[in-house]
PDB file of N, CA, C and O in Angstrom, chain B, residues numbered from 101:
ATOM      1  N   UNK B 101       0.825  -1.179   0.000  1.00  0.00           N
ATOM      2  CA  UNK B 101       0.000   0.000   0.000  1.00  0.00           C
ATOM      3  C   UNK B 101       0.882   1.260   0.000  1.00  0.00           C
ATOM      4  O   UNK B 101       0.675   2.270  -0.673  1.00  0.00           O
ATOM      5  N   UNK B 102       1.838   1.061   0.807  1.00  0.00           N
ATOM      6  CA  UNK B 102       3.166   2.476   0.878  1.00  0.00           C
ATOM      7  C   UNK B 102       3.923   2.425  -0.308  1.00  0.00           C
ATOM      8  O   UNK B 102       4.461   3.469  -0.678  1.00  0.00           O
ATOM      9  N   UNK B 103       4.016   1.731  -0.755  1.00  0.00           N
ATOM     10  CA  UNK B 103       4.646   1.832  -2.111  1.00  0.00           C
ATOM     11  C   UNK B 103       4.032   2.139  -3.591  1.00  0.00           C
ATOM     12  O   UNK B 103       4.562   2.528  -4.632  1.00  0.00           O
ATOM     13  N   UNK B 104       2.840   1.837  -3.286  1.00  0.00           N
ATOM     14  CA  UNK B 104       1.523   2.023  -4.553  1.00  0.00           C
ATOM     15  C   UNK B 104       1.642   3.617  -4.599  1.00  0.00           C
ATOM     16  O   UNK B 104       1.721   4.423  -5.526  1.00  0.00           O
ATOM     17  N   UNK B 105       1.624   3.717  -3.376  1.00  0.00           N
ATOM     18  CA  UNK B 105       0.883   5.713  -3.184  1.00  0.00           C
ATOM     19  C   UNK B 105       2.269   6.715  -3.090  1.00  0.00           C
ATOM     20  O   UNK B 105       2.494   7.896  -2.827  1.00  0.00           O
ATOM     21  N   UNK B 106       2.975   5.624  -3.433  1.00  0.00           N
ATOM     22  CA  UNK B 106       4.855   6.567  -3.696  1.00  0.00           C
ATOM     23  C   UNK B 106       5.386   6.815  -2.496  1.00  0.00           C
ATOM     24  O   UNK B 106       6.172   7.760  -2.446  1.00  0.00           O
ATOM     25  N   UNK B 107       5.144   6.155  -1.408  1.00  0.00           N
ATOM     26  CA  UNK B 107       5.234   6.752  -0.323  1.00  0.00           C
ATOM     27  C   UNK B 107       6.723   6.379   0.005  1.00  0.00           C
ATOM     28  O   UNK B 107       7.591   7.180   0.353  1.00  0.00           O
ATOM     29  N   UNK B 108       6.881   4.917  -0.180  1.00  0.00           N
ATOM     30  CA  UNK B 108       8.001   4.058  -0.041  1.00  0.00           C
ATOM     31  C   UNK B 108       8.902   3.875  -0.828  1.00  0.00           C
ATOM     32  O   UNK B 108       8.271   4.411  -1.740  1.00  0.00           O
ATOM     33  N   UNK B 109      10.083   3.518  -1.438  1.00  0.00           N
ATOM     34  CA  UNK B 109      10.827   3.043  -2.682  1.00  0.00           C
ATOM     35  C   UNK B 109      11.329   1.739  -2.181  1.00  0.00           C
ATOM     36  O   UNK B 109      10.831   1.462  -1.090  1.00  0.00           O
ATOM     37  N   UNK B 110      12.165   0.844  -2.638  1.00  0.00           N
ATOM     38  CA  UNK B 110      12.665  -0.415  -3.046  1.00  0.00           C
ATOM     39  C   UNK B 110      13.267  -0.809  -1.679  1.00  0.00           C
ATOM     40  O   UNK B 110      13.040  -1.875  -1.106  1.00  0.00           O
ATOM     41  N   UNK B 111      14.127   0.261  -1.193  1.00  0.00           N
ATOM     42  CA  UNK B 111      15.154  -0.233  -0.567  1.00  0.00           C
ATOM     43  C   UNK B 111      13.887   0.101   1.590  1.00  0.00           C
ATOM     44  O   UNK B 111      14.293   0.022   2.749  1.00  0.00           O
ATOM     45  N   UNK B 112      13.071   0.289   1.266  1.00  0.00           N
ATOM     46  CA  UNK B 112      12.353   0.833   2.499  1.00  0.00           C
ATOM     47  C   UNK B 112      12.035  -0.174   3.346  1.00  0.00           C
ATOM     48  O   UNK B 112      11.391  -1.126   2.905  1.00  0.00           O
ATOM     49  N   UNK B 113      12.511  -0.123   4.968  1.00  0.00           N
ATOM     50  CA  UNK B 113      12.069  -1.267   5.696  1.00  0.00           C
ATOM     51  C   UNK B 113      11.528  -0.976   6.673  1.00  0.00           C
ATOM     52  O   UNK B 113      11.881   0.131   7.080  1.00  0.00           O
ATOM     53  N   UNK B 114      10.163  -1.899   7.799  1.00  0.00           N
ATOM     54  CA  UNK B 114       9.978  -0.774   8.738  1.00  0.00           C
ATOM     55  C   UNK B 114      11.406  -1.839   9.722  1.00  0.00           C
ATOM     56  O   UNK B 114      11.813  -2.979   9.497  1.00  0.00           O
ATOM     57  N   UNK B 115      11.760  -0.967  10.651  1.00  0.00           N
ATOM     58  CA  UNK B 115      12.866  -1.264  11.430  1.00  0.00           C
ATOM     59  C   UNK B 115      12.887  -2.530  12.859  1.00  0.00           C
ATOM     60  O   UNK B 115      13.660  -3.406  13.246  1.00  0.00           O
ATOM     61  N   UNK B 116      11.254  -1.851  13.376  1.00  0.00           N
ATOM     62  CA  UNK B 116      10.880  -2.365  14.071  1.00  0.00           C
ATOM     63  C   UNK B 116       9.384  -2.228  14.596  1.00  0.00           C
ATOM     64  O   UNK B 116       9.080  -1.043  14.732  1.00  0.00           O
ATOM     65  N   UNK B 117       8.302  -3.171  14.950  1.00  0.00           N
ATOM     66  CA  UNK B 117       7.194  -3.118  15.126  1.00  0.00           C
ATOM     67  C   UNK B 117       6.955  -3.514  16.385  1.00  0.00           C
ATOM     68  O   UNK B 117       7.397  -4.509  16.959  1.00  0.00           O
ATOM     69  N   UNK B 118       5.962  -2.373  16.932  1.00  0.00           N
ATOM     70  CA  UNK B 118       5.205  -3.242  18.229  1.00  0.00           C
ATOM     71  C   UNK B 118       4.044  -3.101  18.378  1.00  0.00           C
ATOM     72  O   UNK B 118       3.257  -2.762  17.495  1.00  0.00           O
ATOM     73  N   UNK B 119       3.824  -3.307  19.339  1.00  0.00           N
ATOM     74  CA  UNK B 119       2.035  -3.783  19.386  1.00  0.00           C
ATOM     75  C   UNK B 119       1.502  -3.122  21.002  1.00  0.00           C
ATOM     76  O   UNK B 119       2.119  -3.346  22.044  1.00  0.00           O
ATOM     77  N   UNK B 120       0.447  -2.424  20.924  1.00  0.00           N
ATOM     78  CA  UNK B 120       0.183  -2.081  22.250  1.00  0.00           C
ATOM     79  C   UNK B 120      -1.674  -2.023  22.911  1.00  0.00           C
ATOM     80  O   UNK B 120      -2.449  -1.732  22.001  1.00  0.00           O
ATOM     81  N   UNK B 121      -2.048  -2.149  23.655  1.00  0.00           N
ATOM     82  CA  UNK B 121      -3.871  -1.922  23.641  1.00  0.00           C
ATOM     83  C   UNK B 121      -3.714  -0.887  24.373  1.00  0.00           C
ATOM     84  O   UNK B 121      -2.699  -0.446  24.910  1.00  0.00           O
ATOM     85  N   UNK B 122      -5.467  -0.281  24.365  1.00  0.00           N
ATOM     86  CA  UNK B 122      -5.545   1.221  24.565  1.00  0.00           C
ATOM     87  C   UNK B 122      -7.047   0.692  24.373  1.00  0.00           C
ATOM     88  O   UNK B 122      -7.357  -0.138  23.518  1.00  0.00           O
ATOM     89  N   UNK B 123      -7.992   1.316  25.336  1.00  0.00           N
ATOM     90  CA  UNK B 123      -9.548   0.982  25.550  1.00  0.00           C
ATOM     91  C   UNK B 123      -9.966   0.004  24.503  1.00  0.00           C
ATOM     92  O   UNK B 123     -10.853   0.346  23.720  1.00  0.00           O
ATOM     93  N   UNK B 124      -9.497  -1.013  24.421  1.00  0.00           N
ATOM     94  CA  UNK B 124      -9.712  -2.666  23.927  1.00  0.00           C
ATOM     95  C   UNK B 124      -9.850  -2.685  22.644  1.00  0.00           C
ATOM     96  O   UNK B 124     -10.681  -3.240  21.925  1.00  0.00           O
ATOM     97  N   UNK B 125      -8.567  -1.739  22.324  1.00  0.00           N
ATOM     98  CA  UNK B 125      -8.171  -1.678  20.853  1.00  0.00           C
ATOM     99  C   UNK B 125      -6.831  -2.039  20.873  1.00  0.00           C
ATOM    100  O   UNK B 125      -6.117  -1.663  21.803  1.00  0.00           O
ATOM    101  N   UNK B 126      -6.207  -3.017  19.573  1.00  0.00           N
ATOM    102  CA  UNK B 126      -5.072  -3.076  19.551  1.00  0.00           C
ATOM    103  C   UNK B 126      -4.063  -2.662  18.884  1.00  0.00           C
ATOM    104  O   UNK B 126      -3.566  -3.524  18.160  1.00  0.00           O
ATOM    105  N   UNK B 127      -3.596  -1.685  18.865  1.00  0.00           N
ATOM    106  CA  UNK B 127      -2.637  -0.570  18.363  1.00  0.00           C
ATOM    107  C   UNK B 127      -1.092  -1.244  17.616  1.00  0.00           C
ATOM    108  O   UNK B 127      -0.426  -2.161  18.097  1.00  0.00           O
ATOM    109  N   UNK B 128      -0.848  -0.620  16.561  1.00  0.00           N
ATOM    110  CA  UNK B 128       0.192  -1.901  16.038  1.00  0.00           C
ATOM    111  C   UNK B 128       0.938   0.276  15.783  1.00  0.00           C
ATOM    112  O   UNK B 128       0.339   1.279  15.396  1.00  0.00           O
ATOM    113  N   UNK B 129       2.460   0.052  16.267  1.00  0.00           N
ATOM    114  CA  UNK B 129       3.600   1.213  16.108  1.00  0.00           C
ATOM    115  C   UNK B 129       4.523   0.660  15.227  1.00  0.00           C
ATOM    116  O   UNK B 129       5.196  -0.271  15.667  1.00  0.00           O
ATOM    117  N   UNK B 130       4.730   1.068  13.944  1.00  0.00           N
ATOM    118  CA  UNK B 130       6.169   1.216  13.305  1.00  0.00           C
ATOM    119  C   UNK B 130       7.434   1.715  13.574  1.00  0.00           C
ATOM    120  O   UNK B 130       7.340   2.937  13.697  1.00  0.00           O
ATOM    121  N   UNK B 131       8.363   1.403  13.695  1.00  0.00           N
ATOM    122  CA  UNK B 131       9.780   2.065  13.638  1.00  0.00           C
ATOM    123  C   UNK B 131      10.248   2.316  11.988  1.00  0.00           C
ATOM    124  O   UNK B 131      10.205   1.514  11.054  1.00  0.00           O
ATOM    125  N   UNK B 132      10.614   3.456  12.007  1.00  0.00           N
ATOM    126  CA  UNK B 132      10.550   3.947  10.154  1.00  0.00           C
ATOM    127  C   UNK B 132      11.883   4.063  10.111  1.00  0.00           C
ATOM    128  O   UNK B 132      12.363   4.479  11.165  1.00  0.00           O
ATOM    129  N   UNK B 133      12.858   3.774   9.011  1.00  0.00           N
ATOM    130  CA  UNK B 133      13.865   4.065   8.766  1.00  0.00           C
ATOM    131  C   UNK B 133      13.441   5.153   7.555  1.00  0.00           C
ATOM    132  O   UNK B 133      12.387   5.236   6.925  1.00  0.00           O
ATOM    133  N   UNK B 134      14.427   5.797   7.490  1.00  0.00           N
ATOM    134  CA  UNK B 134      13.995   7.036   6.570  1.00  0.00           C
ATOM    135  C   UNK B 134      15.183   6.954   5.324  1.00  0.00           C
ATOM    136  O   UNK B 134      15.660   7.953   4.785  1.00  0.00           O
ATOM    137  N   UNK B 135      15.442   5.943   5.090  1.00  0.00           N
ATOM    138  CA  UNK B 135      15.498   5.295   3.228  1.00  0.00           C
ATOM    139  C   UNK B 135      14.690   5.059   2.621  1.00  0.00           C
ATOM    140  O   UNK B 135      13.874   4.172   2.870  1.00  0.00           O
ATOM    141  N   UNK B 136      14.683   5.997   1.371  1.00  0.00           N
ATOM    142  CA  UNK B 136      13.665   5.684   0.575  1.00  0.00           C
ATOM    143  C   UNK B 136      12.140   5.926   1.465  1.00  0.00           C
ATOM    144  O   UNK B 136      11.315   5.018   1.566  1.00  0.00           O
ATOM    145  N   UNK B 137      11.984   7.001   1.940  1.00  0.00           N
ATOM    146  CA  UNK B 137      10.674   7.029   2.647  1.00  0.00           C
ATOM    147  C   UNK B 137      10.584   8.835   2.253  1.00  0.00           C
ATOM    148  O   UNK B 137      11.400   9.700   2.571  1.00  0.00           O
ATOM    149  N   UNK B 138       9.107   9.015   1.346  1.00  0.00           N
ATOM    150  CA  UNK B 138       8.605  10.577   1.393  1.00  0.00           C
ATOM    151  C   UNK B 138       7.494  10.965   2.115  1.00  0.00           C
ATOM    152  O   UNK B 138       6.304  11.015   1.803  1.00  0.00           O
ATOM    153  N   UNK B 139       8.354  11.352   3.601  1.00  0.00           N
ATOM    154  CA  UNK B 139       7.724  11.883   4.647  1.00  0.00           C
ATOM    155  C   UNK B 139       6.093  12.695   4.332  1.00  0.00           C
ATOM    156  O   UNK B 139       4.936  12.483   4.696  1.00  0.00           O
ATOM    157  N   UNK B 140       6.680  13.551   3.589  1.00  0.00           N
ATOM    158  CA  UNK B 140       5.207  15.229   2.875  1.00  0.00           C
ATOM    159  C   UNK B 140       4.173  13.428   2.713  1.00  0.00           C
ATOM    160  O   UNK B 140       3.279  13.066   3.477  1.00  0.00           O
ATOM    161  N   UNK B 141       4.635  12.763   1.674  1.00  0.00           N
ATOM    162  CA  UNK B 141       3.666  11.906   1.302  1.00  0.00           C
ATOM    163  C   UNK B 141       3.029  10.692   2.402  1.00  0.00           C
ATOM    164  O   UNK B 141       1.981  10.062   2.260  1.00  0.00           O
ATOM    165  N   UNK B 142       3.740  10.623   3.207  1.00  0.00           N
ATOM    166  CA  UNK B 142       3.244   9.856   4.650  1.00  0.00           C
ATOM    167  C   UNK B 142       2.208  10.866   5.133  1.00  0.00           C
ATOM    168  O   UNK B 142       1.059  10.649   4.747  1.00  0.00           O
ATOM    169  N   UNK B 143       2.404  11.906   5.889  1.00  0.00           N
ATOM    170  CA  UNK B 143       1.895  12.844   6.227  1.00  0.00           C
ATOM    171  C   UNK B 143       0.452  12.775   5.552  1.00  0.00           C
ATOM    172  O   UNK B 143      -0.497  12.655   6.327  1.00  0.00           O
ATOM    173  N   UNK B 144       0.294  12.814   4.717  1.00  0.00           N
ATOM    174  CA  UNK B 144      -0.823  13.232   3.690  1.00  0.00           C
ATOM    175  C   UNK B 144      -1.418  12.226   3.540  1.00  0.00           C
ATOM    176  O   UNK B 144      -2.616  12.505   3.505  1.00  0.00           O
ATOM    177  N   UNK B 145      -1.205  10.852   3.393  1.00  0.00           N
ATOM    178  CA  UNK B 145      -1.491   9.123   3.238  1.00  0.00           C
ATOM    179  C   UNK B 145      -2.466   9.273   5.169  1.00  0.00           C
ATOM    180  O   UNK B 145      -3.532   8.758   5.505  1.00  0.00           O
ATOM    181  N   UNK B 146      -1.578  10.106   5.942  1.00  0.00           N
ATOM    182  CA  UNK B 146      -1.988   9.243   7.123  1.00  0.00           C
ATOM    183  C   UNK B 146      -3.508  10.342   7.434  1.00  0.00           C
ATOM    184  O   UNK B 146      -4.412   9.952   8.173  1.00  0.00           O
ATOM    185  N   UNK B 147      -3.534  11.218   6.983  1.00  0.00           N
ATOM    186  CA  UNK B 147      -4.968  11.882   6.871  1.00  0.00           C
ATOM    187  C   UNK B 147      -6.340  11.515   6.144  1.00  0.00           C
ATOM    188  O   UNK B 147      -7.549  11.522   6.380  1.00  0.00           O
ATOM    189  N   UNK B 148      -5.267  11.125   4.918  1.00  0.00           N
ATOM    190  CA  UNK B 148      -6.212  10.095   3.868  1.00  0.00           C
ATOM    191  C   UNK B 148      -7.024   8.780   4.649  1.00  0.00           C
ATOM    192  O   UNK B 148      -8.213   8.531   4.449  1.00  0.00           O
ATOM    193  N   UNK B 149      -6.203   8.057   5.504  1.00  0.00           N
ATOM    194  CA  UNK B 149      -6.973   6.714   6.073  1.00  0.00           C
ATOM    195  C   UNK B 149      -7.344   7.402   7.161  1.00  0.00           C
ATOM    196  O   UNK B 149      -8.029   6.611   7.809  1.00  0.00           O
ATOM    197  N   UNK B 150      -7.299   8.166   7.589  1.00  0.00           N
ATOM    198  CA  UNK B 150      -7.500   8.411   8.963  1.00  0.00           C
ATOM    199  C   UNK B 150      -8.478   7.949   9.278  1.00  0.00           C
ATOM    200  O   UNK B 150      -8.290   7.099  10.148  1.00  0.00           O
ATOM    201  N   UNK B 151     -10.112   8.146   8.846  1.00  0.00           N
ATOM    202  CA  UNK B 151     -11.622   7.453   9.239  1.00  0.00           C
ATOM    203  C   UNK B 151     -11.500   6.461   8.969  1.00  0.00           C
ATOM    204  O   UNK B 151     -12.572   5.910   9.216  1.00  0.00           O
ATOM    205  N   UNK B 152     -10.504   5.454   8.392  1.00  0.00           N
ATOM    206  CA  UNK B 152     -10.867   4.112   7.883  1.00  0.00           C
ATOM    207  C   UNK B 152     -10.208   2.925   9.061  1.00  0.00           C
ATOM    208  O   UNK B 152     -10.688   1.973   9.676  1.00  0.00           O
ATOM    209  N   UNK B 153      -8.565   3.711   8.957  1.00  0.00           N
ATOM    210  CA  UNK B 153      -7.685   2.668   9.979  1.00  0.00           C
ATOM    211  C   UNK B 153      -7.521   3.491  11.223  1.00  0.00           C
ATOM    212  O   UNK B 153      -7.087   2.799  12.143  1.00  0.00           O
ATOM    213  N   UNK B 154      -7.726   4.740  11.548  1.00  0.00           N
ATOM    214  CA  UNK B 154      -7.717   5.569  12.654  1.00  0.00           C
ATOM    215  C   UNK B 154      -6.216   5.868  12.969  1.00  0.00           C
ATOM    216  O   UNK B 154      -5.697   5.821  14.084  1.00  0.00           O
ATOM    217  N   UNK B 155      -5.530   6.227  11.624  1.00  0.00           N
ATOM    218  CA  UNK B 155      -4.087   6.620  11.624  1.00  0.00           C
ATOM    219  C   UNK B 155      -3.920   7.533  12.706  1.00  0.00           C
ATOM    220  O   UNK B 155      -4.763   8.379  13.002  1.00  0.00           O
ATOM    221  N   UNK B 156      -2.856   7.369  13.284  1.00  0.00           N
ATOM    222  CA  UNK B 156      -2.456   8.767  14.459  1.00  0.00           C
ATOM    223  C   UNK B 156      -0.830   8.548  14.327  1.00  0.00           C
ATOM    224  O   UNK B 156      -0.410   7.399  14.192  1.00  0.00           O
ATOM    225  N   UNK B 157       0.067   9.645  14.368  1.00  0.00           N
ATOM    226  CA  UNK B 157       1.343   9.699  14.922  1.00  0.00           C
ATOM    227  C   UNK B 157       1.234   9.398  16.511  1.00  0.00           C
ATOM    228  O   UNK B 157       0.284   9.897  17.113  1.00  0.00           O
ATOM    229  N   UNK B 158       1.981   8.762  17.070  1.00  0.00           N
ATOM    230  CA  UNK B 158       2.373   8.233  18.004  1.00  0.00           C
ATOM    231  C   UNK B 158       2.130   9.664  19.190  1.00  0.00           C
ATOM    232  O   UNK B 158       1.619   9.821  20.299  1.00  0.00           O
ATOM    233  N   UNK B 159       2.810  10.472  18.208  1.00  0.00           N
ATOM    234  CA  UNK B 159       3.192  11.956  19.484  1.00  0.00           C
ATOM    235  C   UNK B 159       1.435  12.323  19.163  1.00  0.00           C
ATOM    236  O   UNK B 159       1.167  13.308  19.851  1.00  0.00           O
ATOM    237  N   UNK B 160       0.589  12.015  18.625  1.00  0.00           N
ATOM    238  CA  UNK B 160      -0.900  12.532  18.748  1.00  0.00           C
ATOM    239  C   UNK B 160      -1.314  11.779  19.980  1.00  0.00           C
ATOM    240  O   UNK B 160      -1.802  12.303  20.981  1.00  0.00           O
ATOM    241  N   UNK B 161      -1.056  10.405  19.798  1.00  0.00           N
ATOM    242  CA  UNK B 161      -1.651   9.601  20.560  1.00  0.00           C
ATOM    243  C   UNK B 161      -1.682   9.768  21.897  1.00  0.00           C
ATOM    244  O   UNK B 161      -2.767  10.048  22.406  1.00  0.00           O
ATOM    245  N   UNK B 162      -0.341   9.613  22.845  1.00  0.00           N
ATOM    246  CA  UNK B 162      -0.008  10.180  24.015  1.00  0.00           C
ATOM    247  C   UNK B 162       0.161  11.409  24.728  1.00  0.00           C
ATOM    248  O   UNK B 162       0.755  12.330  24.167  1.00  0.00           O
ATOM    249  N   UNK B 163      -0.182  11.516  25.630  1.00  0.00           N
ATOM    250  CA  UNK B 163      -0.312  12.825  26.100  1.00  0.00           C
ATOM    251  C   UNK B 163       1.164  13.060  26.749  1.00  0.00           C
ATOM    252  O   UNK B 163       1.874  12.203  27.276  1.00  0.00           O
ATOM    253  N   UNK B 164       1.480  14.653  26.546  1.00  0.00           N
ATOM    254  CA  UNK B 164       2.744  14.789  26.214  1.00  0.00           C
ATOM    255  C   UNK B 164       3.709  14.365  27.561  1.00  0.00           C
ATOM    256  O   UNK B 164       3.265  14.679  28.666  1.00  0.00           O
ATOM    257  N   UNK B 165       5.108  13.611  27.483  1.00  0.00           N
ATOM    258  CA  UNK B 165       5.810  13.441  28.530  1.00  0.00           C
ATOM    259  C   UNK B 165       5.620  12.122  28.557  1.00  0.00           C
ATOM    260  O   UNK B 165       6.667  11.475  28.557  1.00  0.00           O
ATOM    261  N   UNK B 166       4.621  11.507  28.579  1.00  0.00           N
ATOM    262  CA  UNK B 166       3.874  10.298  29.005  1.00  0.00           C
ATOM    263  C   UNK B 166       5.237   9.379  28.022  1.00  0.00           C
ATOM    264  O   UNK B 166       6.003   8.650  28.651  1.00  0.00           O
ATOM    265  N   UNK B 167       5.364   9.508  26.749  1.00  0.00           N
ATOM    266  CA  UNK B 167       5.843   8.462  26.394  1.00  0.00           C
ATOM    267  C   UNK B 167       7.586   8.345  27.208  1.00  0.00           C
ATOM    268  O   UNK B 167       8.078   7.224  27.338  1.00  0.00           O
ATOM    269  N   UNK B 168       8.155   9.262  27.560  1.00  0.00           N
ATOM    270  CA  UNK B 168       9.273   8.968  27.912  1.00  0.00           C
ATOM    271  C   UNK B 168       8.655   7.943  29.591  1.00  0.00           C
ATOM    272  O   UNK B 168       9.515   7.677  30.431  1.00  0.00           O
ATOM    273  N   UNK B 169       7.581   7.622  29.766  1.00  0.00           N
ATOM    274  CA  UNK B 169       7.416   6.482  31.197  1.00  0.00           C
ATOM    275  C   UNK B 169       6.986   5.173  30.681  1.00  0.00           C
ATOM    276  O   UNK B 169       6.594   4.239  31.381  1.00  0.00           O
ATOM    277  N   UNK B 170       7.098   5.182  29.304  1.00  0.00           N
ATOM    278  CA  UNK B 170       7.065   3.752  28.985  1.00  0.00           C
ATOM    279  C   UNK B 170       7.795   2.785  28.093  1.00  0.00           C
ATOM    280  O   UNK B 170       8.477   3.388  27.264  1.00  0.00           O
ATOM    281  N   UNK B 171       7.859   1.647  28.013  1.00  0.00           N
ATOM    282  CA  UNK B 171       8.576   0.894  27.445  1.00  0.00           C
ATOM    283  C   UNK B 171       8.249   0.356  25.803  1.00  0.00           C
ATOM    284  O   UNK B 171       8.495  -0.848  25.884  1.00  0.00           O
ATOM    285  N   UNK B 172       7.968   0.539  24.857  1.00  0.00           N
ATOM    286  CA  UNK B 172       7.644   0.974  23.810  1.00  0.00           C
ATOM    287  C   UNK B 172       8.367   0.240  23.089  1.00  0.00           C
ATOM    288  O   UNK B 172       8.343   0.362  21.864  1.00  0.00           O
TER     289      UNK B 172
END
């Protein structure tokens, strides 16, 4: 799908994935390496799904400070 919408190129990996719940939803976080990755076009992709997959940046999600008390 990241690569269809130009978002990604060839050499793009995510780095590392985790998984977390939040009011009995289960939240899946990417680690992005930034090869071959066009940020403007992430940005814009993650507004696009937003009503569908409930895209959020991480720093939306948590309230601020909070993430430096957890293990992630």
């Amino acid at each position: 799908m990241l690569k269809k919408e130009g978002i990604v190129g060839d050499s793009f990996s995510f780095d590392e994935v985790y998984s977390f719940q939040n009011e009995n939803l289960t939240n899946i976080a990417f680690g992005l390496n930034n090869k071959d990755l066009e940020l403007g076009k992430l940005a814009m992709f993650r507004l696009k799904i937003r009503e569908t997959f409930g895209a959020m940046w991480l720093s939306d999600y948590i309230d601020n400070g909070y993430i430096k008390d957890i293990n992630i």
